[in-house]
MARBA-807632 format. One record per atom (N, C-alpha, C): chain; atom name; x, y, z. Coordinates in steps of 0.05 Angstrom, whole numbers, always signed. Layout:
N
+--------+-------+--------+--------+--------+
| chaine | atome |      X |      Y |      Z |
+--------+-------+--------+--------+--------+
|      A |    CA |      X |      Y |      Z |
...
+--------+-------+--------+--------+--------+
END
This chain:
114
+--------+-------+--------+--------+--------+
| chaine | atome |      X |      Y |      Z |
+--------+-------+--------+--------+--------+
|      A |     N |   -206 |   +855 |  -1378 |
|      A |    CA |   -232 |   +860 |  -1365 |
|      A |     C |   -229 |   +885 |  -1349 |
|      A |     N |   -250 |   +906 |  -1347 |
|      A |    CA |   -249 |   +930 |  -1331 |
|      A |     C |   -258 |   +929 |  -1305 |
|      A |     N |   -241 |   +943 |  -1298 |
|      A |    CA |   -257 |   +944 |  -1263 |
|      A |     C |   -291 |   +929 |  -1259 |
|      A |     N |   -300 |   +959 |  -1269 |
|      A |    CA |   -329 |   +943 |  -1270 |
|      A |     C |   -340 |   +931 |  -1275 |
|      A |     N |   -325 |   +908 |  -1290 |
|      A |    CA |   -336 |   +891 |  -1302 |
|      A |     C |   -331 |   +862 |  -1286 |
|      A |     N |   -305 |   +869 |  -1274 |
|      A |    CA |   -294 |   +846 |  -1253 |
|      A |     C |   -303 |   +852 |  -1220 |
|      A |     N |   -302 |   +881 |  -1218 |
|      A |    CA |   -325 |   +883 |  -1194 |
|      A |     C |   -354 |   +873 |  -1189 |
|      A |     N |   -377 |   +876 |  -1215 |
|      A |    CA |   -398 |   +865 |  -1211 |
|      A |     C |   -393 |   +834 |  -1216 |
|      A |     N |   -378 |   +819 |  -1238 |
|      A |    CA |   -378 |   +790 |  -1232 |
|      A |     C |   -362 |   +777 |  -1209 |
|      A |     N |   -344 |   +788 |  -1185 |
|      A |    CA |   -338 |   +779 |  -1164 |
|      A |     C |   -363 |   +780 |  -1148 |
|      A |     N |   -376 |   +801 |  -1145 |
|      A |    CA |   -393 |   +813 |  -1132 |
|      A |     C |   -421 |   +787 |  -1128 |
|      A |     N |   -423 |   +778 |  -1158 |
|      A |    CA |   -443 |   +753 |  -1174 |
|      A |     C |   -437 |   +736 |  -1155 |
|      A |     N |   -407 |   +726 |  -1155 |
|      A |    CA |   -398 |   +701 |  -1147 |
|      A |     C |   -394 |   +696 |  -1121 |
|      A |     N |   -390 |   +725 |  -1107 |
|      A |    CA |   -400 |   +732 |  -1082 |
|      A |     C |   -434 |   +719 |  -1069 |
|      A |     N |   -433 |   +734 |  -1083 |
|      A |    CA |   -472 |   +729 |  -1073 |
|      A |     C |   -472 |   +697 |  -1078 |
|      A |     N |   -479 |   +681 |  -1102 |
|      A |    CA |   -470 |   +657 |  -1104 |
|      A |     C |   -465 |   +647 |  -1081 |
|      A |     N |   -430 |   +647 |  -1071 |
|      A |    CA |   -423 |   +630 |  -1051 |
|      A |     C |   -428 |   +635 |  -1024 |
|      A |     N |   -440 |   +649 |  -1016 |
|      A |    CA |   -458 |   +664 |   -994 |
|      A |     C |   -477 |   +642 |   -996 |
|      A |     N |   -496 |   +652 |  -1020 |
|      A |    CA |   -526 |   +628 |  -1016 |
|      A |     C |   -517 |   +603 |  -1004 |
|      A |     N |   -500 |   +592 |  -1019 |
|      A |    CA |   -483 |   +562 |  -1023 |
|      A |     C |   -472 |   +547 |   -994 |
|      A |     N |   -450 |   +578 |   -983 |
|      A |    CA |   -438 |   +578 |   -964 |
|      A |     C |   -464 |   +571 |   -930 |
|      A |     N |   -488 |   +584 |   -941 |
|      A |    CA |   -502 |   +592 |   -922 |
|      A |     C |   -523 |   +570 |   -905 |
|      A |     N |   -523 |   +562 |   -934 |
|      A |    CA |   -545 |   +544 |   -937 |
|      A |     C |   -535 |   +511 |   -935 |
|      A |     N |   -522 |   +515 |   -945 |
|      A |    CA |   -509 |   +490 |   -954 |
|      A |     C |   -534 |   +470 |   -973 |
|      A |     N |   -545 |   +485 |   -987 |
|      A |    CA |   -553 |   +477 |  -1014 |
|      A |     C |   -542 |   +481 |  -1040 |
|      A |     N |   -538 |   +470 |  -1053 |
|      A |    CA |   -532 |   +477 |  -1089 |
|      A |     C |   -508 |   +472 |  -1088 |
|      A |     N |   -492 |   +453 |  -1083 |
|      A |    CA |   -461 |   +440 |  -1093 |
|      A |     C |   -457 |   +423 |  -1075 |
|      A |     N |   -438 |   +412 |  -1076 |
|      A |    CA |   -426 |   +390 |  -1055 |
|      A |     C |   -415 |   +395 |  -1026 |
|      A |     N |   -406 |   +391 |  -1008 |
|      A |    CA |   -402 |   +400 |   -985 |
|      A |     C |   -384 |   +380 |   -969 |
|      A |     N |   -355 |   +381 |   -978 |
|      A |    CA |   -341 |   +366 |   -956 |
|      A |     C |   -320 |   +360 |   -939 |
|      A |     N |   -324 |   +342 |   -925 |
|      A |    CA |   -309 |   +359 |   -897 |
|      A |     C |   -277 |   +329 |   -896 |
|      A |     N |   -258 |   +344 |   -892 |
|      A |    CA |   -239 |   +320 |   -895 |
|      A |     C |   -234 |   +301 |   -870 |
|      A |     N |   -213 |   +278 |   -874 |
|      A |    CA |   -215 |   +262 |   -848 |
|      A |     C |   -207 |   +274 |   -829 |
|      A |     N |   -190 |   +302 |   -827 |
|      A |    CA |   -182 |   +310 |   -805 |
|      A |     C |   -198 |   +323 |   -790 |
|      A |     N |   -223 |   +335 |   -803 |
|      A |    CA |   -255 |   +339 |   -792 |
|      A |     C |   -265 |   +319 |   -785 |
|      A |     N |   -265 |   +291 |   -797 |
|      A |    CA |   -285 |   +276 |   -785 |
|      A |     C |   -273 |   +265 |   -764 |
|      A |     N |   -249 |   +270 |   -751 |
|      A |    CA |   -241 |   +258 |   -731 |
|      A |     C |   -252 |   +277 |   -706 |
|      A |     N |   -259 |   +297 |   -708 |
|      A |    CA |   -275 |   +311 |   -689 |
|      A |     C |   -301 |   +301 |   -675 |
|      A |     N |   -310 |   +285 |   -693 |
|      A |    CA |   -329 |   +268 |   -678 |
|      A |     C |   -355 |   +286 |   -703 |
|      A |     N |   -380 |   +267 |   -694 |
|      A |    CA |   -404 |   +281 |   -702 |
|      A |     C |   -408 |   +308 |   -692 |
|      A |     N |   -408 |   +319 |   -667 |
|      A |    CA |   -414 |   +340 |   -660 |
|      A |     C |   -393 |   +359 |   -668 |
|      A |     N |   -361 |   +353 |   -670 |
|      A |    CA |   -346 |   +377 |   -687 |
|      A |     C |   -350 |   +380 |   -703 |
|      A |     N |   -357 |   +361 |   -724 |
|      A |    CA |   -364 |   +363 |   -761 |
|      A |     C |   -392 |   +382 |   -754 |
|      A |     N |   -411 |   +377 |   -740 |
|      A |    CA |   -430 |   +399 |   -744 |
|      A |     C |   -429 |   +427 |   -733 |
|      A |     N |   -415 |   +431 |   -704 |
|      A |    CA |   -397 |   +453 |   -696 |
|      A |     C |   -389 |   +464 |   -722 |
|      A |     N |   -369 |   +450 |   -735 |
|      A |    CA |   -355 |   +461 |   -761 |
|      A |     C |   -376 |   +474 |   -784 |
|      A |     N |   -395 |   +456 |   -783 |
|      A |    CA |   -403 |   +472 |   -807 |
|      A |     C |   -427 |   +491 |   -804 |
|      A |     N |   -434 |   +490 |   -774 |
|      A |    CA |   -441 |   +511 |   -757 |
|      A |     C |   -426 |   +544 |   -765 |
|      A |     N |   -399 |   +540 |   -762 |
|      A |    CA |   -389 |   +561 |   -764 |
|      A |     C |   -381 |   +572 |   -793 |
|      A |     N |   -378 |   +551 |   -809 |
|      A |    CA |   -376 |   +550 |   -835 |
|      A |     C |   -403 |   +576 |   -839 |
|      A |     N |   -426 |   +562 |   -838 |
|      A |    CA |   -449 |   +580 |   -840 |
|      A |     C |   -453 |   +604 |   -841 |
|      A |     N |   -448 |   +614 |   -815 |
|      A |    CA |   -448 |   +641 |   -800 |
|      A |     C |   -422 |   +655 |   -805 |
|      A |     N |   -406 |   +638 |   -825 |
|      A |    CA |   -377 |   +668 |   -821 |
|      A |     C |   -384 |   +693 |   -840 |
|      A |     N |   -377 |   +711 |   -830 |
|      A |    CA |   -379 |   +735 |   -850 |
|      A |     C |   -358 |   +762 |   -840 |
|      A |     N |   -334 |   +738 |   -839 |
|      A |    CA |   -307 |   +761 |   -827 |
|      A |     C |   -299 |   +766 |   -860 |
|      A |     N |   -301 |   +771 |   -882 |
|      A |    CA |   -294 |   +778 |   -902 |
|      A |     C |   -271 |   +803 |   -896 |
|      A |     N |   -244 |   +798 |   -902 |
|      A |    CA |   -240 |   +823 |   -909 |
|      A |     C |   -216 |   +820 |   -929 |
|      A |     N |   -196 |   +840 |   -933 |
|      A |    CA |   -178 |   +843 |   -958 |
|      A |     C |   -150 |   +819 |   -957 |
|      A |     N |   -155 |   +807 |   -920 |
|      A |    CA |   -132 |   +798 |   -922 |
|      A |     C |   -144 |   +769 |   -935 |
|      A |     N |   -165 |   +756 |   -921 |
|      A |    CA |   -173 |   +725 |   -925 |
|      A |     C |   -198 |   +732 |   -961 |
|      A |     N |   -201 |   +752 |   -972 |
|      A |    CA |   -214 |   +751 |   -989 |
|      A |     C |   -212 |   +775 |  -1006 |
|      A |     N |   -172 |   +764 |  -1025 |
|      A |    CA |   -177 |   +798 |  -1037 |
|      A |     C |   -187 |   +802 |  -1062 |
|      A |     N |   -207 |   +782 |  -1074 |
|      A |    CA |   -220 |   +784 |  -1107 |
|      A |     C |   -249 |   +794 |  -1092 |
|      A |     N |   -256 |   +794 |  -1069 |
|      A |    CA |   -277 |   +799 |  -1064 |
|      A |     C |   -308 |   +775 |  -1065 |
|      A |     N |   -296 |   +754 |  -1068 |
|      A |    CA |   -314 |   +724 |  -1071 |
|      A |     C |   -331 |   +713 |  -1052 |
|      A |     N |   -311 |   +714 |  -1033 |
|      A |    CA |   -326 |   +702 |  -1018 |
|      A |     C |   -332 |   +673 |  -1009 |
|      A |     N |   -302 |   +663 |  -1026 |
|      A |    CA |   -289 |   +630 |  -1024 |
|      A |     C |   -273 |   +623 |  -1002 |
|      A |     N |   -274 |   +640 |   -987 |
|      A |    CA |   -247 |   +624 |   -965 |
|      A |     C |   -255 |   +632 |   -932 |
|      A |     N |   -249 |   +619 |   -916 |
|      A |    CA |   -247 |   +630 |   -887 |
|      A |     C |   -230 |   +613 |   -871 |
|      A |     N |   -232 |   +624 |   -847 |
|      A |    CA |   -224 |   +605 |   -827 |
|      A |     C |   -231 |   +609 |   -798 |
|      A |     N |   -235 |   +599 |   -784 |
|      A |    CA |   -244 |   +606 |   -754 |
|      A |     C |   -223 |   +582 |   -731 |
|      A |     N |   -231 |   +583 |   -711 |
|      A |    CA |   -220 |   +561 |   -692 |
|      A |     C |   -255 |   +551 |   -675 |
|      A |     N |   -256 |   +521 |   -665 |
|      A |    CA |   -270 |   +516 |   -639 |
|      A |     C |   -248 |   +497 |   -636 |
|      A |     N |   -252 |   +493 |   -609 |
|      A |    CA |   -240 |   +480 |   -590 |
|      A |     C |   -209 |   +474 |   -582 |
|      A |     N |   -195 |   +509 |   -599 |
|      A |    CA |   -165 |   +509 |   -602 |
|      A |     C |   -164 |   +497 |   -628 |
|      A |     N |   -176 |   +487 |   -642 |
|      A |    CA |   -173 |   +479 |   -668 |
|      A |     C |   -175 |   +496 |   -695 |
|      A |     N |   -154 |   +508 |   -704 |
|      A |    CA |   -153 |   +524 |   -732 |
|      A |     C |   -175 |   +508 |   -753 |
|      A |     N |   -193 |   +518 |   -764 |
|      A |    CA |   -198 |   +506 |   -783 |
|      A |     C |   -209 |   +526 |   -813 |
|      A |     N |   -206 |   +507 |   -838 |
|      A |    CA |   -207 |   +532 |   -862 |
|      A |     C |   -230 |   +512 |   -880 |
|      A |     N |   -241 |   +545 |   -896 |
|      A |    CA |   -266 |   +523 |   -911 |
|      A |     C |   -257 |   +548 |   -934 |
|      A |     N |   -259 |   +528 |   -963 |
|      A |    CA |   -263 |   +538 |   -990 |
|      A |     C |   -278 |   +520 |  -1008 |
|      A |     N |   -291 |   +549 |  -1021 |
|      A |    CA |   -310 |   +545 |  -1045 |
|      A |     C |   -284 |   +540 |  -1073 |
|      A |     N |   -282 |   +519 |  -1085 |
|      A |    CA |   -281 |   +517 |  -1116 |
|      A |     C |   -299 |   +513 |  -1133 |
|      A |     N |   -296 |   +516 |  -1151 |
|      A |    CA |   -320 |   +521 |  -1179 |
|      A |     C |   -305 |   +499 |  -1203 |
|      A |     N |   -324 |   +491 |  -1213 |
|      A |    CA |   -315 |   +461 |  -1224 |
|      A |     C |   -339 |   +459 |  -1245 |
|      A |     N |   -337 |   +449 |  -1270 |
|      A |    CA |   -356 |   +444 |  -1293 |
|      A |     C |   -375 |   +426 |  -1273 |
|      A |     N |   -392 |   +427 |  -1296 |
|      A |    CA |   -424 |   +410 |  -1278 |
|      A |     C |   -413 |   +375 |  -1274 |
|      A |     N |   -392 |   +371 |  -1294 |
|      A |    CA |   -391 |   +336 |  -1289 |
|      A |     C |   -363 |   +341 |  -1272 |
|      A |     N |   -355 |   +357 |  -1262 |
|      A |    CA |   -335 |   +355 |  -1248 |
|      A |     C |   -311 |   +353 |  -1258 |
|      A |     N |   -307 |   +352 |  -1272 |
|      A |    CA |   -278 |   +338 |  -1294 |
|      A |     C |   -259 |   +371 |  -1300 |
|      A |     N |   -263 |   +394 |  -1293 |
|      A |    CA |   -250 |   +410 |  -1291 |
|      A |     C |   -263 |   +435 |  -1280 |
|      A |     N |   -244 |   +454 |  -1284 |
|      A |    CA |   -255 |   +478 |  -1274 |
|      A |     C |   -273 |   +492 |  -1289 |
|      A |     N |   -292 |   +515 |  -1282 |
|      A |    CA |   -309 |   +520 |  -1290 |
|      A |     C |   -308 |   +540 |  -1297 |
|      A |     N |   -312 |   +545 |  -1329 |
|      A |    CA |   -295 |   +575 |  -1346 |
|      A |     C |   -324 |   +598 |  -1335 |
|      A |     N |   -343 |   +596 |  -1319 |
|      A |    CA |   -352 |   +629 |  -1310 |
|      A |     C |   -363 |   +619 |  -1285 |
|      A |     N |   -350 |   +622 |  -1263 |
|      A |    CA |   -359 |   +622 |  -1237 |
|      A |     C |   -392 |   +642 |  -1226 |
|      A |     N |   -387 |   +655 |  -1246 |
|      A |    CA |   -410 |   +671 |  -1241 |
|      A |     C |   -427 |   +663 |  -1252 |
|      A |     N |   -438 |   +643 |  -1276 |
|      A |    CA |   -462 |   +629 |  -1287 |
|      A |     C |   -466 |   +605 |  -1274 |
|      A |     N |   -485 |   +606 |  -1250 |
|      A |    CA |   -494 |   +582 |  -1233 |
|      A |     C |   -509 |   +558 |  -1252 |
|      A |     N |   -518 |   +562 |  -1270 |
|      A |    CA |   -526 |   +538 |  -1287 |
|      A |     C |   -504 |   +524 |  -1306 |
|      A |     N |   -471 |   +530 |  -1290 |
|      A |    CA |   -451 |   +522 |  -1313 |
|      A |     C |   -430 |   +514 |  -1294 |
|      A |     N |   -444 |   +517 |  -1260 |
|      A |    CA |   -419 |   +512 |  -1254 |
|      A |     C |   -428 |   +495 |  -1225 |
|      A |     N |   -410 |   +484 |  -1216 |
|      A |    CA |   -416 |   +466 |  -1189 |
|      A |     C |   -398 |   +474 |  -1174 |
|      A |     N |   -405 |   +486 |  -1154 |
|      A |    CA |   -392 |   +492 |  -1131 |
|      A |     C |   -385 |   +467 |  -1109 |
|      A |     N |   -368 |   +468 |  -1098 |
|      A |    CA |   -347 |   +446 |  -1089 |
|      A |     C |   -339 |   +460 |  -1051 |
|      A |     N |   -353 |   +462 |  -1032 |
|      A |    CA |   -349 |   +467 |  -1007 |
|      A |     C |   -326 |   +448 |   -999 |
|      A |     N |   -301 |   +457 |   -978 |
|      A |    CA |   -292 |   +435 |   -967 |
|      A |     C |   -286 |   +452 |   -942 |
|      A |     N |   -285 |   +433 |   -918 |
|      A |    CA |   -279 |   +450 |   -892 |
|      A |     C |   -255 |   +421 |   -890 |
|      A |     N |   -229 |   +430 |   -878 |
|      A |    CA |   -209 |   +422 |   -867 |
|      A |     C |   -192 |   +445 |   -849 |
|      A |     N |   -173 |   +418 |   -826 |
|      A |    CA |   -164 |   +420 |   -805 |
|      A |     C |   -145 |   +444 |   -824 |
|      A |     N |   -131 |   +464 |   -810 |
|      A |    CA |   -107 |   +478 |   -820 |
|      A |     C |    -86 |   +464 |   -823 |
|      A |     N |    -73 |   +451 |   -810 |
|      A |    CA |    -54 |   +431 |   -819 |
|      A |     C |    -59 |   +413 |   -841 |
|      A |     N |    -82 |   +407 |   -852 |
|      A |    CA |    -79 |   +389 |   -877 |
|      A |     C |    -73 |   +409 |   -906 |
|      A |     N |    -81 |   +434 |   -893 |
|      A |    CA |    -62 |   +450 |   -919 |
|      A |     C |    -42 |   +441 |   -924 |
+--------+-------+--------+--------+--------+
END
């Protein structure tokens, strides 16, 4: 694949997980038990910040996607990624960039459950 060709479909899948990331419409969205031990108000803190991140840069995002972050509240490290997964879930999803082929998969967890 040529530059340009992998620049504008990161770029796709970019935009994609932005909407996704933003909104938290159009895929699943979930947060593990080491989130939900934060209580109600950290799980929404969390995906408060989840929302609003847009520290993109070469170290936390070097395909240019726009799948990964991490932030801290309350001294707490925490990381959120987008995977891409066929529509029934049963594997991965051969074009991240065709939203009618693929289901996006949000998860926000504690840094330590990496």
């Amino acid at each position: 694949m040529n530059t340009t060709v992998s620049s504008e479909r990161s770029q796709k899948i970019a935009a994609l997980n932005d909407q996704f990331r933003t909104t938290l419409v159009g895929g699943l969205v979930l947060v593990t038990a080491g989130v939900q031990m934060l209580g109600r108000d950290g799980v929404y803190e969390a995906l408060a910040a989840v929302r609003a991140f847009d520290s993109f840069g070469e170290d936390n995002d070097p395909y240019g996607e726009h799948d990964f972050g991490s932030f801290t509240i309350e001294g707490i490290k925490l990381f959120w990624k987008i995977d891409y997964y066929d529509l029934f879930l049963e594997g991965g999803a051969s074009d991240p960039s065709d939203p009618h082929a693929t289901r996006r998969v949000l998860t926000v967890f504690l840094a330590e459950e990496y």
